[in-house]
C-alpha positions in Angstrom: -2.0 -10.7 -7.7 0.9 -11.3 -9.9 1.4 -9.7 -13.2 3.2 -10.4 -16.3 5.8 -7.5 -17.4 6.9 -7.9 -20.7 7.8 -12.0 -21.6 10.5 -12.2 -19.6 9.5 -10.7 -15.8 6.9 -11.2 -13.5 5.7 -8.6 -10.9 4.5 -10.5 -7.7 4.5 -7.8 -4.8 4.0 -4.3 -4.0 7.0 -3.0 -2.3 6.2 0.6 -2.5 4.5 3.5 -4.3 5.4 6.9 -5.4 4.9 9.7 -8.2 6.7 8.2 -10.4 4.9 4.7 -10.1 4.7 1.8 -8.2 7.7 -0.8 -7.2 6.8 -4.6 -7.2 8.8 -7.2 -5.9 9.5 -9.7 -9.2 10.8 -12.7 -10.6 12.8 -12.8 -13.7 15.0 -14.9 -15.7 18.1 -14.5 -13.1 16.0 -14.4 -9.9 14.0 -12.1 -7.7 14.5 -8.8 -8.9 12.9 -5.3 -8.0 10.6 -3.9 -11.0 9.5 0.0 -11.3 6.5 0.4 -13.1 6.5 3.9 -14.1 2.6 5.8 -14.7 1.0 4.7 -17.5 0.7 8.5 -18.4 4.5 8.5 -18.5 4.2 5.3 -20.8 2.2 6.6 -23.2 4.2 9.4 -23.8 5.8 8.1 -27.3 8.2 11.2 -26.8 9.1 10.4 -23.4 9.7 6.9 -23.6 11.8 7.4 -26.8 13.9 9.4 -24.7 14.4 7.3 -22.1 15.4 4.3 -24.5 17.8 6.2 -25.6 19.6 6.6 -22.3 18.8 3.1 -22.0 22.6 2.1 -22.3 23.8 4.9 -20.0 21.5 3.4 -17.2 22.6 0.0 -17.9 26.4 0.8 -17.8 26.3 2.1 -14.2 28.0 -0.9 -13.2 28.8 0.0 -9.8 28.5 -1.9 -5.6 26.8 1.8 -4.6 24.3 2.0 -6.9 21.7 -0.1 -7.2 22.0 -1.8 -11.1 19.5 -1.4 -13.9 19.2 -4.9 -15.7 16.9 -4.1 -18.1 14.4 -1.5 -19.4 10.9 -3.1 -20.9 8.4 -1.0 -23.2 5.5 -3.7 -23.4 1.9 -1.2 -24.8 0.8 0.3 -21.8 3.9 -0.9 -19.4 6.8 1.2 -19.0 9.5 -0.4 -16.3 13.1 -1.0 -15.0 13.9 -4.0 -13.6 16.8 -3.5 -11.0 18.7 -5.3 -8.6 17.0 -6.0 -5.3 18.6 -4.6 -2.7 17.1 -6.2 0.9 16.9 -3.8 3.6 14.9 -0.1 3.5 15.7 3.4 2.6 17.2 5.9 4.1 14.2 7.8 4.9 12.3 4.9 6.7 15.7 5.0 8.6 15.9 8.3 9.7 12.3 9.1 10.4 12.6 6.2 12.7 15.8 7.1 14.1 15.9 10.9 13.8 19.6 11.1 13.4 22.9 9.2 13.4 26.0 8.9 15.1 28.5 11.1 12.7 30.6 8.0 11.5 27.6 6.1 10.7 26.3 9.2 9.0 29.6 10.1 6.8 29.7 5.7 6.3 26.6 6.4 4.6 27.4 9.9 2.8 31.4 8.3 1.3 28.8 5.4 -0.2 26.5 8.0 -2.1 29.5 9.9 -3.0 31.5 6.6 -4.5 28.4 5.6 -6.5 27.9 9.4 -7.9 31.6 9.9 -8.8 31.1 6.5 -11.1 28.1 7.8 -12.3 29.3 11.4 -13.0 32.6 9.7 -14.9 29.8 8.0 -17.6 28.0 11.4 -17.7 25.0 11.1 -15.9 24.2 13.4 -13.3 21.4 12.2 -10.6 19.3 15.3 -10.5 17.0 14.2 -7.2 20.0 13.0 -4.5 17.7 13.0 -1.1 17.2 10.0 1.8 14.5 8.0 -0.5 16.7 7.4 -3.0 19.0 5.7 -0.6 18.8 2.1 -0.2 20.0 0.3 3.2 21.7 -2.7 2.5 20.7 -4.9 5.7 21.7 -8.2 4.3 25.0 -7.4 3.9 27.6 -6.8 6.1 27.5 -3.7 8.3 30.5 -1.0 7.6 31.9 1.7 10.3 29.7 2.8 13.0 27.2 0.1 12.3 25.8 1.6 8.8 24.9 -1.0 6.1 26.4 -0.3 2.9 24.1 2.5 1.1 23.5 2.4 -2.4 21.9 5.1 -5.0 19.1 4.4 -6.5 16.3 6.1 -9.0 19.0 7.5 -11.6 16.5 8.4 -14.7 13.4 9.2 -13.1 13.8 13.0 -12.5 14.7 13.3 -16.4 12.2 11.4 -17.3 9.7 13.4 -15.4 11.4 16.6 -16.2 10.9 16.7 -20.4 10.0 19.8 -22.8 6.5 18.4 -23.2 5.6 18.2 -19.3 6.9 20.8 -17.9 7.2 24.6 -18.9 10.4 26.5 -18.2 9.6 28.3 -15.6 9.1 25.4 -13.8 12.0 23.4 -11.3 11.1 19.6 -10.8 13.1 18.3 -7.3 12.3 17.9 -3.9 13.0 21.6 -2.5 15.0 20.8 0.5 17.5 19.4 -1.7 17.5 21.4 -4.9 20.5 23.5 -5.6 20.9 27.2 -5.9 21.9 26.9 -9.7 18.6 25.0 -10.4 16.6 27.7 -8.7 17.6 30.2 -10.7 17.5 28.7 -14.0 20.5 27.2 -14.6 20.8 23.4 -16.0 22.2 20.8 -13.5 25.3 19.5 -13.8 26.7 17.1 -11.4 27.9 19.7 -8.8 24.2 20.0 -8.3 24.0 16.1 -6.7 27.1 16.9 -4.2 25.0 19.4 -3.0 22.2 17.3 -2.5 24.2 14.7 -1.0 25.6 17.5 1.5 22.5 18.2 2.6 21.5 14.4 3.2 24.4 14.4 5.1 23.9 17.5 7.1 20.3 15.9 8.0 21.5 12.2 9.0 23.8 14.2 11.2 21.5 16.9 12.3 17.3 15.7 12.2 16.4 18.2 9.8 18.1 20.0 6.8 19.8 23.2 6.4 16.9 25.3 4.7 13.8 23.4 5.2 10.5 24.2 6.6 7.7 26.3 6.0 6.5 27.1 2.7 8.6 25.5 -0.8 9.2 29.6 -1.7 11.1 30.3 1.9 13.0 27.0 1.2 14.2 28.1 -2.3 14.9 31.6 -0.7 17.2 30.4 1.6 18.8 27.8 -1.0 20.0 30.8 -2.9 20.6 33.5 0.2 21.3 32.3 3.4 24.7 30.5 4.8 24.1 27.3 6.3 24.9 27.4 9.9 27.2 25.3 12.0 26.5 22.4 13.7 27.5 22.2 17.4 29.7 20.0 19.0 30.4 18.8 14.9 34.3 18.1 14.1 35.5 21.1 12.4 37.4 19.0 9.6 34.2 17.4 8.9 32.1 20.9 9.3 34.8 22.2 6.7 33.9 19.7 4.2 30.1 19.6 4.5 30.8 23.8 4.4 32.7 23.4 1.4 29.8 21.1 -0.6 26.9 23.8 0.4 28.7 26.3 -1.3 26.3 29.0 -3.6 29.1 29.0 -6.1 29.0 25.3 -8.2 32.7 25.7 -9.0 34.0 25.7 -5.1 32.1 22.1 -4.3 34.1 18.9 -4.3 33.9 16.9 -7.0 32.0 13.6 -6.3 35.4 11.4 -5.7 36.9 14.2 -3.7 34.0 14.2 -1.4 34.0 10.6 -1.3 37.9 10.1 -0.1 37.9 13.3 1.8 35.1 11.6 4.1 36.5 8.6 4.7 39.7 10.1 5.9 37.6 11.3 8.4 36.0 8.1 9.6 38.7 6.8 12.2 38.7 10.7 14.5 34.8 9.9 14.2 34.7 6.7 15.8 32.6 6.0 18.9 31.2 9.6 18.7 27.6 9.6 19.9 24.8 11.6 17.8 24.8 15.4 17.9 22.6 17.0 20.7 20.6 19.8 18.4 17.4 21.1 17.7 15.8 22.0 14.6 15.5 26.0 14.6 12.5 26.7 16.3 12.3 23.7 18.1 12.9 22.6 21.8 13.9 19.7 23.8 10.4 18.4 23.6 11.1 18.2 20.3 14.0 16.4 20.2 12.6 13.6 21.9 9.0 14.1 19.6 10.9 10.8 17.2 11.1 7.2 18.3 13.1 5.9 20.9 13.8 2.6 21.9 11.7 -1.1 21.8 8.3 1.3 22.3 9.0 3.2 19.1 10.3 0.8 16.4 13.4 -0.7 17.8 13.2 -4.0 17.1 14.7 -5.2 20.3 18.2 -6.1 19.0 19.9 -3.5 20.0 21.0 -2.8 16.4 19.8 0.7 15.6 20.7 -0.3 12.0 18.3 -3.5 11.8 15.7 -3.9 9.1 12.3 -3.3 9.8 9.5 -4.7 7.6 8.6 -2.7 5.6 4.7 -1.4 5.4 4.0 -1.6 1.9 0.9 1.2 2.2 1.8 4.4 0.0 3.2 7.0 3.2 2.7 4.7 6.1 3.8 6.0 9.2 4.9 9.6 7.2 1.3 11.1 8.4 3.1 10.8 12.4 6.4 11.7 11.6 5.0 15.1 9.2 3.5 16.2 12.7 6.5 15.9 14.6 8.2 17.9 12.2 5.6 20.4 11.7 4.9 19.9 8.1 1.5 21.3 6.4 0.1 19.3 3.3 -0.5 22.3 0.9 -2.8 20.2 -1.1 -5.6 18.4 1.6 -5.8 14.6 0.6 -7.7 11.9 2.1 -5.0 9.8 2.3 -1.3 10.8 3.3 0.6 11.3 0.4 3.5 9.2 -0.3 7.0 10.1 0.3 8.9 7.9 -1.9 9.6 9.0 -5.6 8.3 12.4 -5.3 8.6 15.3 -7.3 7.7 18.6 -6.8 6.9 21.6 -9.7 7.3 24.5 -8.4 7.1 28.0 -10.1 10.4 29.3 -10.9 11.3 32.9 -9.2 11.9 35.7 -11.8 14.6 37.6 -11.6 13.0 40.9 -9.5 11.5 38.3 -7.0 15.6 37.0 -6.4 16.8 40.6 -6.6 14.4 40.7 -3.8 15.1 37.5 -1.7 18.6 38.8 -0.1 16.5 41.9 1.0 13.6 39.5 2.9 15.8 37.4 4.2 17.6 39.7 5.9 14.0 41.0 7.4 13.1 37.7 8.0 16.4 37.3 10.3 15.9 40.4 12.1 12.5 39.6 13.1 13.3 36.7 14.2 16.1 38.2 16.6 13.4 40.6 17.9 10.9 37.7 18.4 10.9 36.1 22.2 9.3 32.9 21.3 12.3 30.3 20.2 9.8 29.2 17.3 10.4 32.1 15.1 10.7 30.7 11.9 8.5 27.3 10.9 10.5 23.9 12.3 11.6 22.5 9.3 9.7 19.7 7.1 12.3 16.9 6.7 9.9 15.2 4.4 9.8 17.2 1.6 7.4 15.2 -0.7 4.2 14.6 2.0 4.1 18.3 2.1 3.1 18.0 -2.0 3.2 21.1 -3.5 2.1 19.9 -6.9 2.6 16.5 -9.2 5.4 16.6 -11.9 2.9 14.7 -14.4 
């Protein structure tokens, strides 16, 4: 049923849902446009939503082909929305749960994109905060670049402050999705834009490998590796490319690439990564069972064409198909639902470590490694959750 947004949009479909709210397919003075209806707890937050109009013009100056434009910001009494370009094809995480991983130059394709659209964004001062596969947008309808990857563009700038504010939160809380969160935000710091190369490393790690550097198992162990372990090389990887993704998942903020670095550095890469097929690798603790656990071919959502990059219809339902692909990957909802919770738009709050509990994660960690050298099974330590927000681990509202 269609639905008036302010006097100058009109909300006709339900494209998707999330934490943040719900995003309708809509009509507007210009054309069809995509609308973001945040929570109406959100919008009646007079605090809040005076913040957010105040970075009003910020949003709306990220004028830029990979990220996906704000037109407009509407506060109408209960209503709270941006209306923003519609971008026709899927997200990255529909992409990759249906595909498990990509060939390496379709993968960096995808990452110098990100990268392009966050070192504009980073040059008007606005740092991302909540860089991970669903805030990646697949753009099917337009021409495909190297190693078949549609162009990729960066959506959802905004909604992690907006979520993250003095009055909701307490500060010894971390609002992100854990699998992408940086070391510096764990432990307190406040992000600055080395904190979304990070996060775009480790998308790009996972579009290359199935699964992310530090995930799985519970959101403390994620956020104890974050901040102690070394992220481990990829086999049969390219070592120039294995030196930059290295270089970006550094602990230390100040030795990461800057945004535009990152970006040119990967695609001077692209033509030694041509016709590579994807990397043969399974997730720690899994096993080759595992690694053909995703879909594969015209049986599992291929759509026949051949084109592992063609767009699928999309669902609509809040976490359809994410219930299937959580089992696969061995994720365990912490908080029992009786529906699958969604994974677009999610935040997690999680309790920040104090300082004797991060004096004491180098010391379990390197228990934690022994034990598993000791252990015979393979499946030591938990196969990671590549979906970090249907494993919920708490609402940021």
């Amino acid at each position: 049923m269609a639905r008036k947004i302010g006097s100058r949009y009109t909300a006709h479909q339900v494209l998707g849902r999330g934490s943040a709210g719900t995003v309708w397919l809509g009509e507007g003075p210009e054309g069809p446009v995509a609308i973001k209806l945040l929570r109406e707890d959100l919008a009646s937050d007079q605090d809040l939503v005076g913040r957010f109009v105040q970075e009003r013009t910020a949003l709306l100056s990220l004028d830029h082909p990979h990220i996906v434009g704000i037109r407009d910001l509407v506060v109408d009494g209960t209503d709270l929305a941006l209306v923003m370009d519609l971008v026709r094809g899927t997200d990255l995480r529909s992409r990759l749960e249906r595909d498990r991983r990509f060939a390496p130059e379709a993968a960096v394709a995808v990452a110098a994109d990100v990268a392009d659209g966050l070192a504009a964004a980073h040059a008007a001062g606005v740092v991302h905060r909540d860089v991970k596969p669903e805030n990646v947008l697949l753009d099917s309808a337009a021409p495909p670049g190297p190693g078949g990857a549609p162009p990729a563009l960066l959506t959802d700038f905004g909604i992690a402050r907006l979520v993250d504010t003095p009055r909701r939160t307490r500060a010894t809380r971390i609002i992100g999705t854990p699998d992408y969160l940086a070391p510096e935000i764990i432990e307190g710091l406040p992000p600055r834009a080395s904190v979304d190369i990070y996060a775009l490393a480790t998308v790009l790690y996972e579009l290359l490998a199935g699964f992310t550097p530090f995930g799985g198992g519970h959101p403390g162990a994620v956020l104890r590796r974050h901040v102690t372990e070394t992220v481990q090389p990829l086999p049969g990887l390219p070592e120039p490319l294995w030196q930059v993704l290295a270089q970006c998942l550094a602990k230390a903020p100040a030795s990461r690439l800057k945004a535009a670095e990152l970006g040119a550095r990967l695609r001077e890469l692209l033509p030694e990564l041509a016709g590579l097929p994807p990397l043969e690798v399974d997730a720690p603790g899994g096993s080759g069972a595992d690694r053909e656990a995703g879909p594969q071919g015209a049986e599992d959502g291929d759509d026949g064409t051949g084109d592992p990059f063609a767009a699928t219809p999309y669902d609509g339902r809040a976490g359809a198909g994410a219930e299937a692909a959580d089992r696969r990957r061995g994720a365990v909802p912490l908080v029992r639902s009786a529906a699958p919770d969604s994974s677009r738009d999610t935040h997690t709050s999680i309790r920040l470590p104090t300082a004797e509990e991060l004096a004491g994660f180098a010391a379990a960690a390197q228990e934690e490694r022994a034990a598993r050298g000791r252990a015979s099974a393979p499946s030591a330590r938990p196969a990671p959750a590549t979906a970090r927000s249907p494993t919920r681990y708490g609402s940021a509202g």
